[in-house]
C-alpha positions as CSV (number, residue, x, y, z in Angstrom):
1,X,-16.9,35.3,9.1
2,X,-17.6,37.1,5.8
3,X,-15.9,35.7,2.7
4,X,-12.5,38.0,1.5
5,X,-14.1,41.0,-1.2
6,X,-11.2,39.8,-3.3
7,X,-12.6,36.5,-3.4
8,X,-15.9,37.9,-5.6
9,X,-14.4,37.0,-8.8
10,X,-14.4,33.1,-9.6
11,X,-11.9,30.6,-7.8
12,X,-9.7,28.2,-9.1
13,X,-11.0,24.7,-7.0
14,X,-8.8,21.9,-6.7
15,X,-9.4,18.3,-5.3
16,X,-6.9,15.5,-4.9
17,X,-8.2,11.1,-5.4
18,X,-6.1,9.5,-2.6
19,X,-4.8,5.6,-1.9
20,X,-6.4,5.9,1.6
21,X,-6.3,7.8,4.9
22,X,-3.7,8.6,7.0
23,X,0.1,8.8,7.0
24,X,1.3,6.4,4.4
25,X,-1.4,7.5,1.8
26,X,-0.3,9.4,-1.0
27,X,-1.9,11.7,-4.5
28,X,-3.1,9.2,-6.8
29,X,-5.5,11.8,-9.0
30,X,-4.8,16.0,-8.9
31,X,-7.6,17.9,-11.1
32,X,-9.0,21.8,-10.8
33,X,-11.3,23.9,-12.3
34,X,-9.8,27.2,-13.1
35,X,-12.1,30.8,-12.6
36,X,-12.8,30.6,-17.4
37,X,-14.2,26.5,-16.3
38,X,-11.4,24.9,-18.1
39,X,-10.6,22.1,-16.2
40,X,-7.2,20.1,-15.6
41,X,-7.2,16.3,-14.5
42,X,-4.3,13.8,-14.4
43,X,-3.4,10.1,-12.7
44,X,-0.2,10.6,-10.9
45,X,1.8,7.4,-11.4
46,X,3.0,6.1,-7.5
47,X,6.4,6.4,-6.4
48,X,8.2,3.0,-5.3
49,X,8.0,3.2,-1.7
50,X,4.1,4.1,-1.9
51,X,2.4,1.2,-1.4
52,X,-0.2,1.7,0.8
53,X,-3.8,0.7,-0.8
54,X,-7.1,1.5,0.8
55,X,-9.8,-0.7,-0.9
56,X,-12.3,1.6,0.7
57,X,-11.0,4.6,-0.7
58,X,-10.8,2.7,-4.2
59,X,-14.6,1.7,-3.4
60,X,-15.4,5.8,-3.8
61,X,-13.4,6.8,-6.6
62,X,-13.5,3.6,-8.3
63,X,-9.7,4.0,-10.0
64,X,-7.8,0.4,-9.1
65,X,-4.3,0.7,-8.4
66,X,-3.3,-0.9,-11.5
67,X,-4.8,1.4,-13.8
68,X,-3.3,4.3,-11.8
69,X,0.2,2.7,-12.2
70,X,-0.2,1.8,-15.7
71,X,-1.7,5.0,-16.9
72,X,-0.2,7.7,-14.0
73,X,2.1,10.6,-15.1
74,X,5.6,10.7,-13.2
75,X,5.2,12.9,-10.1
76,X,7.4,15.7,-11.6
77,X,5.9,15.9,-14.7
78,X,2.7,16.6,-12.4
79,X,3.9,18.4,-9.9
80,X,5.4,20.7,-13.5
81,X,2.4,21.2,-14.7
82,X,0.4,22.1,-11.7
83,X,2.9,24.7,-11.1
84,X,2.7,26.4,-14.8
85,X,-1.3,26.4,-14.7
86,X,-1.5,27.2,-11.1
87,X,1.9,29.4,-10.9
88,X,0.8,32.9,-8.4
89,X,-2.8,31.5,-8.2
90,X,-4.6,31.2,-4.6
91,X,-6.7,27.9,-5.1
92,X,-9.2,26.5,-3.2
93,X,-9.9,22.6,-1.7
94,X,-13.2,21.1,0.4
95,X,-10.5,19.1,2.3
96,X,-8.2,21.3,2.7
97,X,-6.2,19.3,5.5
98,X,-5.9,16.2,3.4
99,X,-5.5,18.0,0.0
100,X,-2.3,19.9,1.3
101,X,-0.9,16.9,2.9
102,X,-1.2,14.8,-0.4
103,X,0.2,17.5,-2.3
104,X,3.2,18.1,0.2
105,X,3.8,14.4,-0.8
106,X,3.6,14.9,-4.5
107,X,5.7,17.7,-4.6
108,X,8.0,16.7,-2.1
109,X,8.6,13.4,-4.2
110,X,9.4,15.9,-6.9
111,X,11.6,17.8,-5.2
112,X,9.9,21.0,-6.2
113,X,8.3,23.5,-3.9
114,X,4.3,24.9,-5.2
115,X,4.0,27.9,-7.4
116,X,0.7,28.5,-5.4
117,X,-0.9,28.5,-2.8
118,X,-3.9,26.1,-0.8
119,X,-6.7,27.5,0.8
120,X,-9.4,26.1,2.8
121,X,-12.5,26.8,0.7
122,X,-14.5,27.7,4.0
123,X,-12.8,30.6,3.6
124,X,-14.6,32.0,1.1
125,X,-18.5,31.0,3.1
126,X,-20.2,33.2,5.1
127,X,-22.3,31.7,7.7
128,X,-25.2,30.9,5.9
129,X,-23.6,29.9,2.8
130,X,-21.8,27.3,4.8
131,X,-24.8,26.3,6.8
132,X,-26.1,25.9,3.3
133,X,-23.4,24.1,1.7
134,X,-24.3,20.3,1.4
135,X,-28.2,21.0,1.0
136,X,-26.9,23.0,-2.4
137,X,-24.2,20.5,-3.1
138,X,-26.5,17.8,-3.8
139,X,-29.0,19.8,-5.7
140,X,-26.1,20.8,-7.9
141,X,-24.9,17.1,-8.3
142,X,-28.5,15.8,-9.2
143,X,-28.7,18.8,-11.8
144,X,-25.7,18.0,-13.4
145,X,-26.1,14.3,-13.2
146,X,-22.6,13.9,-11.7
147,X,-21.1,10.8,-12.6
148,X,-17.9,10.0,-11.0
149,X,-16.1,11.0,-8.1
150,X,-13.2,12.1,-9.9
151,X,-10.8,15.1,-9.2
152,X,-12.3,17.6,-12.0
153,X,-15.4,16.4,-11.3
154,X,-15.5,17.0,-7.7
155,X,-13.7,20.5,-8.3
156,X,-16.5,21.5,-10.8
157,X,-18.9,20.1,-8.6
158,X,-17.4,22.1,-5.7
159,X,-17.0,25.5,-8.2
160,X,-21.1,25.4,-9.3
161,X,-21.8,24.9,-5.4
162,X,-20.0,27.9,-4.5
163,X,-21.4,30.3,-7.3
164,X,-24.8,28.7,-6.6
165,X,-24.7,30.0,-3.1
166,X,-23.4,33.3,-4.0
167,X,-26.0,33.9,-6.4
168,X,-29.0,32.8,-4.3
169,X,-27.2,34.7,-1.5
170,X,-26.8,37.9,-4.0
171,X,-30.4,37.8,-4.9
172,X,-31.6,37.0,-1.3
173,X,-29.6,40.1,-0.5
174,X,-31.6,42.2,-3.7
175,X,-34.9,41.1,-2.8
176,X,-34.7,42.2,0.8
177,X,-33.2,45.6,0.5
């Protein structure tokens, strides 16, 4: 599968912090990394029927719940914003099945519907970039000196990984013609 020619240019990658796994988790943390490398982050304060905690998940993003409720924006006010920086824009997520189901809950709690729209970031791999993907990931992380496993972070992360791999895959391409 060869990546979309319109996709040359430089996504926008989101990523979404979680409570947990599964049905009754919900968006705790939304951030993105638009194609200019400004980045967008924000707690997203829990609703009153989402209760569900995962200590394991809280283990790899290391926000506790009471900081998330004590410093979270309302869901609208999230789900607003995300829609004005995002409004027409075709974004990309690593986990893609999650991400969309965390966000249907964010902006279902909102009642508002997504100015754009969520793509699998696969999409945008050939076959040897995605073969490539996590041996480039984590050379891109230990450059970097990624810190925390936080929503910008991880879309940042997820952004230098994919122009990595198109520029080693660009000049592969040079060198062999």
């Amino acid at each position: 599968m060869r990546p979309d020619p319109t996709a040359a240019t430089v996504p926008t990658i989101l990523d979404v912090e979680a409570s947990g796994f599964g049905r009754k988790s919900y968006p705790i943390e939304v951030g993105f990394v638009l194609p200019d490398g400004r980045a967008y982050c924000t707690l997203i304060r829990p609703e009153p029927d989402w209760t569900h905690w995962d200590a394991q998940a809280e283990a790899t993003h290391h926000i506790p719940r009471a900081i998330v409720v004590e410093r979270g924006l309302p869901v609208h006010d999230v789900a607003l914003s995300i829609n004005q920086q995002l409004a027409g824009l075709t974004v990309y997520s690593d986990g893609w099945a999650n991400d969309y189901s965390w966000l249907g809950a964010l902006f279902d709690a909102a009642d508002m519907t997504p100015s754009f729209r969520l793509e699998n970031l696969r999409a945008l791999l050939s076959e040897v970039e995605a073969d490539q993907w996590h041996t480039v990931k984590a050379q891109v992380a230990q450059e970097n000196a990624t810190q925390r496993h936080r929503a910008s972070a991880d879309a940042k992360l997820l952004q230098l990984t994919l122009l990595r791999l198109r520029e080693t895959h660009a000049t592969d391409s040079a060198t062999s013609s």
